[in-house]
C-alpha positions in Angstrom: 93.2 110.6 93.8 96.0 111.4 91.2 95.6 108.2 89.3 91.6 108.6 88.7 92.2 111.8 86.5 94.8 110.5 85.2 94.7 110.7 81.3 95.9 106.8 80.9 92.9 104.5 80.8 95.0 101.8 82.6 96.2 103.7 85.1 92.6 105.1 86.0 91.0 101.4 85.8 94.0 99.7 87.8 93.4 102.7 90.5 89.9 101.9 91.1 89.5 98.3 91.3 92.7 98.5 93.8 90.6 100.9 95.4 87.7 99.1 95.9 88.6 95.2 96.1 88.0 95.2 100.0 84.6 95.7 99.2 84.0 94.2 95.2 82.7 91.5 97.2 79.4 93.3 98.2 79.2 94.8 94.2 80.3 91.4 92.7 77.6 89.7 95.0 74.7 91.6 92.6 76.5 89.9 89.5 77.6 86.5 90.2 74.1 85.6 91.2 73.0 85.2 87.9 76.4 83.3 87.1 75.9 79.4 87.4 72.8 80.1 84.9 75.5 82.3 82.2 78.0 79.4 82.4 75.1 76.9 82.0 74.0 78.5 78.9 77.6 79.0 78.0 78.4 75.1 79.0 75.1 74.4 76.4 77.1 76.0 72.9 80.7 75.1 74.2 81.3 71.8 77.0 83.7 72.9 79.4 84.4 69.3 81.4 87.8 68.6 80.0 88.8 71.8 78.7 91.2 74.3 80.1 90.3 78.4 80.8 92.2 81.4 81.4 90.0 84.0 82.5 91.1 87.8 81.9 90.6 90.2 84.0 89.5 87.9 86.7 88.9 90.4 89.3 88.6 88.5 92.8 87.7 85.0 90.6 84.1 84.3 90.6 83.4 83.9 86.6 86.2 81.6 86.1 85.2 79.3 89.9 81.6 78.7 88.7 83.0 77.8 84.8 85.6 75.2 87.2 82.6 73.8 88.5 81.4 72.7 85.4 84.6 70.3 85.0 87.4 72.4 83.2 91.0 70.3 83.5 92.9 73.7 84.2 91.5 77.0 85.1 93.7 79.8 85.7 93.1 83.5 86.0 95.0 86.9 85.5 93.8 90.5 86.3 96.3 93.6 86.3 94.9 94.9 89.9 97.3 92.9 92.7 94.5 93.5 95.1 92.1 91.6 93.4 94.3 88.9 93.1 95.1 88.4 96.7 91.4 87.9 97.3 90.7 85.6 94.1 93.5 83.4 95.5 91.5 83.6 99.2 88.5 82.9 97.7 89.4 80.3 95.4 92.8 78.5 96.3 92.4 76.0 94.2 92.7 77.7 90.7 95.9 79.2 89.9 96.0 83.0 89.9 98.6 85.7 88.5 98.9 89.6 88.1 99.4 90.2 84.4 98.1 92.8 82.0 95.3 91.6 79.9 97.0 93.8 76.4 100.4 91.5 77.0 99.9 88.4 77.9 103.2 87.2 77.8 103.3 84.5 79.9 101.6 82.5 77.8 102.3 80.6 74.0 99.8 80.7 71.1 96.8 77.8 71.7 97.8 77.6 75.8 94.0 77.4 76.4 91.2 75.9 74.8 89.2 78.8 76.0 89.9 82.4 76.7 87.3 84.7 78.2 86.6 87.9 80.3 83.5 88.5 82.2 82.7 92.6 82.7 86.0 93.7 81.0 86.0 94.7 78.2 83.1 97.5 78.3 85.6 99.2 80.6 88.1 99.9 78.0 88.6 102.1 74.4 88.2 100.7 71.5 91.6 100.2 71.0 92.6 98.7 74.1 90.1 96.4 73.5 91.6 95.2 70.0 94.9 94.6 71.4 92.9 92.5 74.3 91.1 90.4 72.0 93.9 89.9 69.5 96.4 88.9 72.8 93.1 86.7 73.5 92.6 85.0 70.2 96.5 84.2 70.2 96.4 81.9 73.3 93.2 80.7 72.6 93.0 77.2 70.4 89.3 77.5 69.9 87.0 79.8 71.9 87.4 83.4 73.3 84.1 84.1 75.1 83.4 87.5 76.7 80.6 88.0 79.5 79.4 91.7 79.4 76.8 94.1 78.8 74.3 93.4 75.9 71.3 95.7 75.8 69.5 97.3 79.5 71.2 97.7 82.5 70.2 99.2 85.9 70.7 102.5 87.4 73.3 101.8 90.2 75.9 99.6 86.8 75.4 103.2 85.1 76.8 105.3 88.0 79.6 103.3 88.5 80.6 103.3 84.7 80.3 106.4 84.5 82.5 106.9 88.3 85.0 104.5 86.1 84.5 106.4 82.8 83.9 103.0 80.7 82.9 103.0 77.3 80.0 101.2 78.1 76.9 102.9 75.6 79.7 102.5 72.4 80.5 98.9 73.3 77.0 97.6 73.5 76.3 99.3 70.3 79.6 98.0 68.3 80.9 95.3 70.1 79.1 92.4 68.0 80.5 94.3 64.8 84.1 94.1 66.8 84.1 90.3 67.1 83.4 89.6 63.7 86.5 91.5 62.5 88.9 88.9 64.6 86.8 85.8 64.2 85.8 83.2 61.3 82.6 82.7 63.5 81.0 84.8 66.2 77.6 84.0 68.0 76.0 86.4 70.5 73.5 84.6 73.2 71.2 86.8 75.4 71.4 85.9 79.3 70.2 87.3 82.4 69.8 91.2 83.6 70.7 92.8 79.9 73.8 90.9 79.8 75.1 88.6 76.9 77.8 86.2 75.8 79.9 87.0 72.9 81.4 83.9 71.5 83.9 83.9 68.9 85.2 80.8 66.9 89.0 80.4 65.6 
């Protein structure tokens, strides 16, 4: 349990999603419910058929699957928790799947995707973590960087575990809006389902 006190945000993150992907399935079942009506409404503001997604932070793949549905020519995902990415590429064989750190994306050139997105990241992260995500995001991103998280009420049982994974959950929904408008020319905000939102912004 040395790597959950540990004072590195990273470290403590990457420790308990390793720890629990044998069983994310049974938490990421009460989430991905509601996801083929998010990447609807996403798919309304931005049409995905024929454009190409890296999704960050991928966990075990179910946010970027359902936006593949929906007719993307390239879908790839990344997530710093190895774990995770064993099952993403169980689940999902047929996108491509990588460990890589979300802050240094370095396997990828400036504009690699038309969209970059992360679905119930970057809550879990400081406020400067999450600059150095988004600016690594907006780089390899020609047009879109779209995060899925947290926008106004959640329930009881999201609040115990961010609090178990000491996320910075009450600043972010707070200041996150204000956050995407310092890195893009355009940034849109669209309510969806259970208290959660998409944060869109525009190169």
């Amino acid at each position: 349990m040395i790597s959950y006190f540990s004072s590195d945000e990273n470290k403590r993150a990457k420790f308990i999603f390793d720890l629990i992907a044998p069983v994310y399935g049974l938490i990421d079942w009460s989430t991905k419910r509601n996801y083929p009506d998010i990447v609807k409404l996403l798919n309304e503001s931005i049409p995905l058929e024929g454009r190409s997604a890296l999704d960050v932070g991928t966990g075990t793949g179910t946010w970027i699957a359902i936006m593949n549905t929906f007719g993307l020519s390239h879908a790839q995902g990344i997530d710093f928790s190895e774990k995770m990415i064993v099952k993403a590429k169980k689940n999902h064989p047929e996108i491509a799947f990588s460990s890589s750190d979300a802050g240094k994306l370095k396997a990828f050139q400036d504009n690699s995707f038309d969209i970059v997105t992360a679905s119930f990241v970057m809550h879990g992260m400081k406020k400067e973590a999450r600059t150095k995500v988004l600016k690594e995001m907006k780089r390899v991103a020609k047009h879109y960087v779209v995060i899925q998280d947290f926008y106004i009420k959640s329930s009881g049982f999201i609040r115990l575990i961010e609090w178990l994974e000491r996320s910075d959950y009450m600043y972010f929904k707070e200041h996150f809006t204000e956050e995407m408008t310092t890195f893009f020319s355009e940034t849109k905000v669209l309510p969806a389902h259970n208290g959660n939102g998409l944060y869109i912004g525009i190169k």
